[in-house]
C-alpha positions in Angstrom: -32.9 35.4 1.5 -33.8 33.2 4.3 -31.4 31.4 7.3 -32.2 28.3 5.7 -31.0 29.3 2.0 -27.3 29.8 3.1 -27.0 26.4 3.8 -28.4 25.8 0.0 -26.7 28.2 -1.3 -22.9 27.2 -1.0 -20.3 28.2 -3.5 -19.1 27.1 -6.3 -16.5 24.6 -6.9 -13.0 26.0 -7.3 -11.3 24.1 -10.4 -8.3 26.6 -10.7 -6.0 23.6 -9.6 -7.8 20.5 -10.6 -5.5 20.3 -13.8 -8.5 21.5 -16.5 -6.2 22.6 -19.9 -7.2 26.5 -18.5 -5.1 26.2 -15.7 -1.8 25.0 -17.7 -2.7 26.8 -20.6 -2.5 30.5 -18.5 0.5 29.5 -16.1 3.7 28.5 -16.4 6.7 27.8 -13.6 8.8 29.6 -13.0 11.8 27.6 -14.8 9.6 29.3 -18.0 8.5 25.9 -19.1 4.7 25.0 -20.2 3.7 22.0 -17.4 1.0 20.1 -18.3 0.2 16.5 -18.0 1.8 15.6 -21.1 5.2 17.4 -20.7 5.1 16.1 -17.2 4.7 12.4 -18.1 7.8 13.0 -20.5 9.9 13.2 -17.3 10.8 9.8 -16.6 10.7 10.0 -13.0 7.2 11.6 -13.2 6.3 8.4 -15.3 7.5 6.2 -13.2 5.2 7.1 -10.1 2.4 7.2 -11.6 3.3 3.9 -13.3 4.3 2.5 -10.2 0.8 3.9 -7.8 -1.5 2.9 -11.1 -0.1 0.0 -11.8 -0.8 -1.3 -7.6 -4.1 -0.5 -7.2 -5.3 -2.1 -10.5 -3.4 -5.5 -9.7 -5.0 -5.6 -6.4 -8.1 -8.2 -6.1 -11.2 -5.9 -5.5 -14.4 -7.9 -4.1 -17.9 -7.2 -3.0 -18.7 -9.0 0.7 -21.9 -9.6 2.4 -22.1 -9.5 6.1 -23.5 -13.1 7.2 -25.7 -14.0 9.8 -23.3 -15.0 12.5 -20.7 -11.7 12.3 -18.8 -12.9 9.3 -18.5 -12.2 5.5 -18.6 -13.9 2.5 -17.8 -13.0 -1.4 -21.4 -11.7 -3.0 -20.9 -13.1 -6.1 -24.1 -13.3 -6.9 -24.5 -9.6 -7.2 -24.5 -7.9 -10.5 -21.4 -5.3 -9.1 -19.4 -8.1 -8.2 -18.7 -8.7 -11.8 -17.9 -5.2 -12.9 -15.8 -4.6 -10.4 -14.1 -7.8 -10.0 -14.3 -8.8 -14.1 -15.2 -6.5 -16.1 -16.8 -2.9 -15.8 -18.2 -2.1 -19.5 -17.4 -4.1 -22.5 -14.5 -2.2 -23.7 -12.1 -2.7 -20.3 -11.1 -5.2 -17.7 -10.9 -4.2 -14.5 -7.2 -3.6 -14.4 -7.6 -1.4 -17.1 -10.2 0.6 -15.6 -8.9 1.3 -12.3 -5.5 1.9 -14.1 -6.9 4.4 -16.3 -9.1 6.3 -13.3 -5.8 6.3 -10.8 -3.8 7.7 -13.8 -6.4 10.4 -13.8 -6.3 11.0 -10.2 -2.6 11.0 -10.3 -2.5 13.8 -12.8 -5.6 15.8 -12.6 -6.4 15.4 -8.6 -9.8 13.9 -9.7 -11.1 10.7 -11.5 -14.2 10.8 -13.4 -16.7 7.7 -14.8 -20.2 7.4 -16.1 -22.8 5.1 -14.6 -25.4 3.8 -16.6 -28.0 1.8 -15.1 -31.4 0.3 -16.1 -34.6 1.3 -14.5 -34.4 -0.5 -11.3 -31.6 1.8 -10.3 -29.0 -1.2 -11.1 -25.2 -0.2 -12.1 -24.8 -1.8 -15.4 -21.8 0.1 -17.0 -19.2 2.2 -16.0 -16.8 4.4 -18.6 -14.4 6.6 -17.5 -14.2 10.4 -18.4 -11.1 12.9 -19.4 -10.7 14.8 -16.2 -9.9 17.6 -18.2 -13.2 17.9 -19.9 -15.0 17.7 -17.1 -16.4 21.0 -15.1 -18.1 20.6 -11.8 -20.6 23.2 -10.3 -24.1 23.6 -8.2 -27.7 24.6 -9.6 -30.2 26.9 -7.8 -30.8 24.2 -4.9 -27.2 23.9 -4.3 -27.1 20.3 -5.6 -24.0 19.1 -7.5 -24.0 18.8 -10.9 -21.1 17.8 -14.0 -20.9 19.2 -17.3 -18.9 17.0 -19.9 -17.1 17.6 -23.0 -18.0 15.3 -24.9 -15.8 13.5 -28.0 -16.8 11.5 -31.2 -13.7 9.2 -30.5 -15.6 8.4 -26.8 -17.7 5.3 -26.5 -21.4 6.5 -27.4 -23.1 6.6 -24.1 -24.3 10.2 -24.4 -25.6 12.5 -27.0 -24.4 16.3 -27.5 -21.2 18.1 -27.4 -21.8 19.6 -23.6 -23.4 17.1 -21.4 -25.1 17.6 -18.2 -25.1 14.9 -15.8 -26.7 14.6 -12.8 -24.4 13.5 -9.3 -25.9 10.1 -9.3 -24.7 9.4 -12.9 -21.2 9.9 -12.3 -18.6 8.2 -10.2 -16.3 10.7 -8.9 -13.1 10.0 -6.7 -11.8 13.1 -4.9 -7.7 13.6 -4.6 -6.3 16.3 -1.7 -9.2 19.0 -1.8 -9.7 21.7 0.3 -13.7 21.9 -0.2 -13.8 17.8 -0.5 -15.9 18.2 -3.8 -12.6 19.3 -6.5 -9.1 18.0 -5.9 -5.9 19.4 -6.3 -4.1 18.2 -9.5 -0.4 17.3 -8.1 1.1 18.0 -11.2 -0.2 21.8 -10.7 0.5 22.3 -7.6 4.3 21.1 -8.0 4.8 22.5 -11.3 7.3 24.5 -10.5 9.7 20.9 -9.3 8.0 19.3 -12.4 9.7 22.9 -14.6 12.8 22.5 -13.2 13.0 18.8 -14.4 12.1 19.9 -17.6 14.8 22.8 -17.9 17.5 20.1 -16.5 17.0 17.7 -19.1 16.3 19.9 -21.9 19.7 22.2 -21.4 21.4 18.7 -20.7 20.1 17.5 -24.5 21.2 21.0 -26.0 24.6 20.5 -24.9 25.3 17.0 -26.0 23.6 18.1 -28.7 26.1 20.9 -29.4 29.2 18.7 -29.4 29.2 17.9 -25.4 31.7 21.4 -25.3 31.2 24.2 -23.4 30.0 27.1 -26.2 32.5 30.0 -26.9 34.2 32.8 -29.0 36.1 32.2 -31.9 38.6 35.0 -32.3 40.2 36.5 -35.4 43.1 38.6 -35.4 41.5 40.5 -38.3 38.3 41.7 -39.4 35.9 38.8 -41.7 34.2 39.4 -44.5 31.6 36.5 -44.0 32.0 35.3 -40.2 28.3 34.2 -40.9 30.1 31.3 -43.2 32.6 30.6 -40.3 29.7 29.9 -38.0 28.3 27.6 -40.1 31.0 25.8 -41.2 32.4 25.6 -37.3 29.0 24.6 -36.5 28.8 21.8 -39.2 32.2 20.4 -38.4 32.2 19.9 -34.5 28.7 20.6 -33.9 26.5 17.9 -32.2 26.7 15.0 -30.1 28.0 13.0 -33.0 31.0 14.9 -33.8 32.1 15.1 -30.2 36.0 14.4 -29.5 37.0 16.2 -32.9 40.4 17.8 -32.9 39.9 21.4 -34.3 42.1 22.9 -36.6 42.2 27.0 -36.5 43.4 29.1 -39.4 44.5 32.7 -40.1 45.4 32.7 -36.3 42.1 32.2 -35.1 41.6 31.5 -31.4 39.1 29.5 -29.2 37.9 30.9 -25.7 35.2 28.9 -23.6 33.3 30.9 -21.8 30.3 29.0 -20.4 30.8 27.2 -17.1 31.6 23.5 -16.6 29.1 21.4 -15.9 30.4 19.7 -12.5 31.2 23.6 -11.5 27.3 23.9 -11.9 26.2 20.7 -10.4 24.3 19.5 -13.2 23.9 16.1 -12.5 23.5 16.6 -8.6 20.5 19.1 -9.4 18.9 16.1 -11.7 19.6 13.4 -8.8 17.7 15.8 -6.5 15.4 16.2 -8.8 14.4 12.4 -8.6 14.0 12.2 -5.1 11.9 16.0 -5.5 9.2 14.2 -7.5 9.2 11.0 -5.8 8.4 13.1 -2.7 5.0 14.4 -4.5 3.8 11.0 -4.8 5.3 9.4 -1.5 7.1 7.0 -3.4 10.3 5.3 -2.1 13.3 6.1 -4.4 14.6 2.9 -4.7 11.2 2.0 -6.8 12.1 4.6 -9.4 15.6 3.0 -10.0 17.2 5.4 -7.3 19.5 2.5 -5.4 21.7 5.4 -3.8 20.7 5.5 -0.3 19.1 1.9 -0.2 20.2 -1.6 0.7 19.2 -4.8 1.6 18.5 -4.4 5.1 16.2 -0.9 4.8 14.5 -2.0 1.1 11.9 -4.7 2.4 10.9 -1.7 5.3 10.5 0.9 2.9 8.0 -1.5 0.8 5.7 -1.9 3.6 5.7 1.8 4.5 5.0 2.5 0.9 1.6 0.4 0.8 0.6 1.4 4.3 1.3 5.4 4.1 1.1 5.4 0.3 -1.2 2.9 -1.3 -3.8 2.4 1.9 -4.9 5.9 1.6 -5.5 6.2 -2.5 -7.3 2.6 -1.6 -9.5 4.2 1.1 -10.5 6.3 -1.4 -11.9 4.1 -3.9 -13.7 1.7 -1.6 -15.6 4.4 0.1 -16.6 6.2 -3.3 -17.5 2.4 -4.6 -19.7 2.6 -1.5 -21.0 5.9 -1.5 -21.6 6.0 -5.3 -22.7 2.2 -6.2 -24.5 1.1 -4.0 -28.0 2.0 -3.0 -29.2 2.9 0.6 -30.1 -0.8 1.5 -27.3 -2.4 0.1 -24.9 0.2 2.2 -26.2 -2.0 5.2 -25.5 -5.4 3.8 -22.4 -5.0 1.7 -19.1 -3.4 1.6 -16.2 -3.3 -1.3 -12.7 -4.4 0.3 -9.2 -4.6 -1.9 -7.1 -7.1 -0.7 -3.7 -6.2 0.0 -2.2 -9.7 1.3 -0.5 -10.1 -1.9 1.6 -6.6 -1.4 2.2 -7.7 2.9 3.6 -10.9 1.7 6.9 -11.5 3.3 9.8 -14.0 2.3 9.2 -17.2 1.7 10.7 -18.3 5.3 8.8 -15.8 6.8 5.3 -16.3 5.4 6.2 -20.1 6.7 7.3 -19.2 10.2 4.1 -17.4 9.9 1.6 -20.4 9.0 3.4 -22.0 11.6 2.4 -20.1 14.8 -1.2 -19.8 13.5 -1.5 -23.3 12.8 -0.1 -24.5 16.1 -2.6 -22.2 17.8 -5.9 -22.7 15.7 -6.7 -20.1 14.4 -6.0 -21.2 10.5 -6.8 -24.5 9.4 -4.5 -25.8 6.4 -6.8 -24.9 3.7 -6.6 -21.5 4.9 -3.2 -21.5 4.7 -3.0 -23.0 0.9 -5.5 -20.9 -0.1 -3.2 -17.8 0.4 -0.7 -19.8 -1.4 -2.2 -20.6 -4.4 -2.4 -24.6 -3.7 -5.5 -27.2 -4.5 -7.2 -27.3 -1.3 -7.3 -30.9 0.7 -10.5 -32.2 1.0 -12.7 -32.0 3.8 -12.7 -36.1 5.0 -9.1 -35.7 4.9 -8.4 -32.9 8.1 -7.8 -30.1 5.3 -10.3 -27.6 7.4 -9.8 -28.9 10.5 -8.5 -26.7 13.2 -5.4 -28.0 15.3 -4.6 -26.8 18.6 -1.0 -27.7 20.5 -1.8 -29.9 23.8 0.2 -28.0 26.0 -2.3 -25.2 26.3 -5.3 -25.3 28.1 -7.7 -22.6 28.8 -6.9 -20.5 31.8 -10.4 -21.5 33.8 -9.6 -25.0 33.0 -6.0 -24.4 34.6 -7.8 -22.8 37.8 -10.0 -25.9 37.8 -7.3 -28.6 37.5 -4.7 -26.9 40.1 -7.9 -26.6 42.8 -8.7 -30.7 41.9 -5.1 -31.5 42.7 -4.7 -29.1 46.0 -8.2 -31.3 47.7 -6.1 -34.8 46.5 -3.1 -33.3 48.1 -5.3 -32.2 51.1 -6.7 -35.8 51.5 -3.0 -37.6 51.0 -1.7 -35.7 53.4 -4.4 -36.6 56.1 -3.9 -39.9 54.9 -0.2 -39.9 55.5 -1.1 -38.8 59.2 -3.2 -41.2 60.2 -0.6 -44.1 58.5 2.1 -42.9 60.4 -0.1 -42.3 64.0 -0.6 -46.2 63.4 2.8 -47.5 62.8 4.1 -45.6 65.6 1.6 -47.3 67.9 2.9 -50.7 66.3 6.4 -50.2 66.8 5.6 -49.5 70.3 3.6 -52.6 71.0 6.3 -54.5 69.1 9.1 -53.2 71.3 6.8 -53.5 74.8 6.8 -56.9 74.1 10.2 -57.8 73.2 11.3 -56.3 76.7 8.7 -58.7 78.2 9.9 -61.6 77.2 14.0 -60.1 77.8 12.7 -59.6 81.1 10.8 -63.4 81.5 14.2 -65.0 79.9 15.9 -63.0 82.6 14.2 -64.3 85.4 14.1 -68.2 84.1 17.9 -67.8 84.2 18.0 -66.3 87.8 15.4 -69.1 88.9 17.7 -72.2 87.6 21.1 -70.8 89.0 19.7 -70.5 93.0 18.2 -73.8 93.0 22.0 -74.9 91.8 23.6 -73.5 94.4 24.7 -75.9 97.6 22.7 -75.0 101.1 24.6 -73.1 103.6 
C-alpha cells in the first residue's frame, strides 16, 4: 500500500447512532423501554419539538439569488431550481411539505435523505425524499461515497430493485451533529435513555388510573379461602379501573385492606414528568414555554426567549440546508453566481409599534425608501411617479466633509467682517475728532468776539 492510498482509503461510515431500525431494535434504556422513533413521537413533548423545529423551517420563504453586476442580488427566477425549491420539488409535494418531511427526518434520525433526478444536461429536475432508516451509507475501493437504499413498492417509482445503489451526486444528503461529518447522530438515540424515562412516567401513570387511581394492596382474611382466585376477580371487577374510582368498598367475613404501595406525591410523580418536559426540550434547544410549559415564563422574558430560539436554534438547522442546497444542487459554475438564502424577517418581526419605530429611523435616514418598507408589510406598492421609491433624507444632516467645508467658508467671512469692523471704527474715531476740534474752534472765536465788544465798551481812563 502506498502513502497516497491512506488518504483513499478512509473508513467506513459509523451508522451505530444514526437511528437505522438495528440500532433500536438491539438497545434499549435503561428505564427497560423499546425507544424508537415511533414510541418517541408518542411522547407529547417529543412531538411537540419536532412539530415546532419542522414546522419553522418549512414556513420560511426559501429563494435562489444571483449576484448582479454592481455588488447586489436579485431573485433568479428564471432558473429551473428556483421553482422546486421555492414551489414545488416533484409533483407529489409542495415545498413546505418537503422540507417538513426532510427536518422531521433529521430531527429523528440525525440525517435527511432525498433523490435527485436530473436530465442529461446535469439539470435538477426532481427531488423525493428517502426513509432515513432504509438508508446505509459506505465507501467503495477509491474511497468515494456511496448510498444503498431499501427500496418500497408504496415509494414513488423513481428506481428499480429492492437494494439500490446510488451514486453521491444522486442523492441530497443533510448531515445532523456527526462526529466524522458524513453520518449524524440520531437525537432520539443518543438521549434514549430521557426519552425511556418519559415513557415509564406516563405508562405507570396510565396503569394506575387505570387501576382505580388507588394505591394497590393486600386484602386480608382472618381465615383461610377456598377460591381467593374468585375474590381477586370480583375485587378487581368492582373497584378496578379508572371508571370505578371513588367507590366505597364493602368487606366481608372480616376481611381487611392494607395499602402498601407508596403515594404518589411521596414519590414525586408529577415533578419527575415536569422535569421531564423541560429534559426533552433541552435535546432540541427549544424554549419551554413553546411546548405549553408557562411555569417559569412571562411577559417580559417570552418575546427574548423567541429571538434566542431562531438565532441559537433555527439559524443553525437553516445553515445546514442552504449550504447542502449549495453544495449538492448546484453545479461548479453556478456556485459562483448563485446562492440559496431563507428568509427569516418574518420570525425577527417585532410588535407592531416596534417594527414602526423601526421604519421610522430608516426612513428619516435613507436607507429604505417606502416601498421597501410596504413590501415587508405585505401592502400594494405606490407607484414610481408618485415618490413610492424615492429615498428621503432629514435636512438637518449633512455630510461630515461638507460640515468641514461650510464651518471653514464662515471662519474667512468672519475673518473679512472683522477687518471690516476695524477699519469702520478707525474712521469714525477720526470723525468724532475732527467734529469735536472744530466745535472748540468756533467756542474759542465766540469767546473772543465777546471779549472784543466789552473793551471797546468800556469808558477811557
Amino acid at each position: 500500500m502506498g502513502i497516497f492510498d491512506i488518504f483513499k482509503n478512509r473508513g467506513r461510515p459509523r451508522d451505530s447512532t444514526a437511528g437505522s431500525f438495528l440500532r433500536f431494535f438491539f438497545g434499549s434504556s435503561v428505564s427497560g423501554k423499546n425507544v424508537n422513533e415511533r414510541t418517541a413521537m408518542q411522547i407529547t413533548a417529543v412531538y411537540a419539538c419536532i412539530r415546532i423545529l419542522a414546522e419553522s423551517v418549512a414556513q420560511l420563504p426559501l429563494h435562489l439569488y444571483k449576484y448582479n453586476g454592481n455588488g447586489g442580488k436579485e431573485k433568479a427566477t428564471e432558473h429551473s431550481l428556483y421553482r422546486l425549491l421555492h414551489d414545488e420539488p416533484n409533483p407529489e409535494m409542495t415545498s413546505f411539505v418537503f422540507r417538513e418531511t426532510l427536518m422531521t427526518h433529521l430531527l429523528l434520525y440525525g440525517n435527511a435523505y432525498a433523490q435527485i433526478i436530473r436530465n442529461g444536461k446535469g439539470e435538477v429536475l426532481a427531488l423525493y425524499p428517502l426513509m432515513a432508516n432504509r438508508m446505509k451509507v459506505d465507501r467503495d475501493e477509491k474511497g468515494e461515497l456511496y448510498y444503498e437504499y431499501q427500496h418500497m413498492n408504496d415509494e414513488a417509482n423513481t428506481m428499480k430493485g429492492a437494494m439500490v445503489k446510488l451514486k453521491k451526486k444522486d442523492v441530497f444528503h443533510i448531515v445532523g451533529l456527526s462526529s466524522d461529518g458524513v453520518v449524524g447522530y440520531s437525537p432520539i438515540a443518543m438521549a434514549k435513555n430521557a426519552i425511556g424515562m418519559s415513557i415509564a412516567c406516563e405508562e405507570y401513570g396510565s396503569k394506575f388510573f387505570n387501576n382505580g387511581a388507588v394505591p394497590g394492596g393486600v386484602l386480608e382474611h382472618p381465615d383461610q379461602l377456598k377460591n381467593p382466585e374468585k375474590v381477586r376477580e370480583s375485587w378487581t371487577n368492582t373497584f378496578g379501573g379508572s371508571q370505578n374510582a371513588g367507590k366505597v368498598a364493602v368487606l366481608e367475613e372480616g376481611m381487611k385492606y392494607h395499602p402498601i404501595s407508596i403515594p404518589n406525591n411521596e414519590a414525586q410523580f408529577l415533578e419527575t414528568r415536569k422535569f421531564q418536559i423541560s429534559e426533552i426540550a433541552r435535546i432540541f434547544r427549544v424554549p419551554n414555554h413553546m411546548i405549553s410549559d408557562l411555569e417559569h415564563s412571562s411577559f417580559n422574558n417570552i418575546e427574548q426567549q423567541s429571538l434566542e430560539f431562531v438565532k441559537y436554534t433555527l439559524e443553525p438547522w437553516i445553515s445546514r440546508w442552504e449550504q447542502t442546497i449549495h453544495k449538492c444542487l448546484l453545479n461548479e459554475d453556478e456556485k459562483k453566481d448563485y446562492f440559496v438564502k431563507f428568509n427569516l424577517d418574518g420570525l425577527l418581526r417585532g410588535d407592531y409599534q416596534s417594527r414602526m419605530n423601526g421604519y421610522s429611523v430608516a426612513r428619516q435616514n435613507g436607507w429604505m425608501s417606502a416601498n421597501d418598507i410596504r413590501s415587508l408589510e405585505q401592502l400594494d406598492l405606490i407607484p414610481e411617479d408618485k415618490g413610492g421609491d424615492s429615498y428621503l433624507v432629514n435636512g438637518n444632516m449633512i455630510p461630515l466633509m461638507t460640515a468641514a467645508k461650510k464651518e471653514n467658508i464662515e471662519e474667512e467671512n468672519n475673518g473679512s467682517e472683522e477687518v471690516l469692523g476695524v477699519e469702520g471704527n478707525q474712521k469714525e474715531k477720526n470723525d468724532r475728532q475732527s467734529r469735536d476740534g472744530n466745535i472748540r474752534e468756533q467756542r474759542h472765536e465766540r469767546s473772543s468776539r465777546r471779549n472784543g465788544r466789552s473793551s471797546r465798551a468800556s469808558p477811557t481812563a
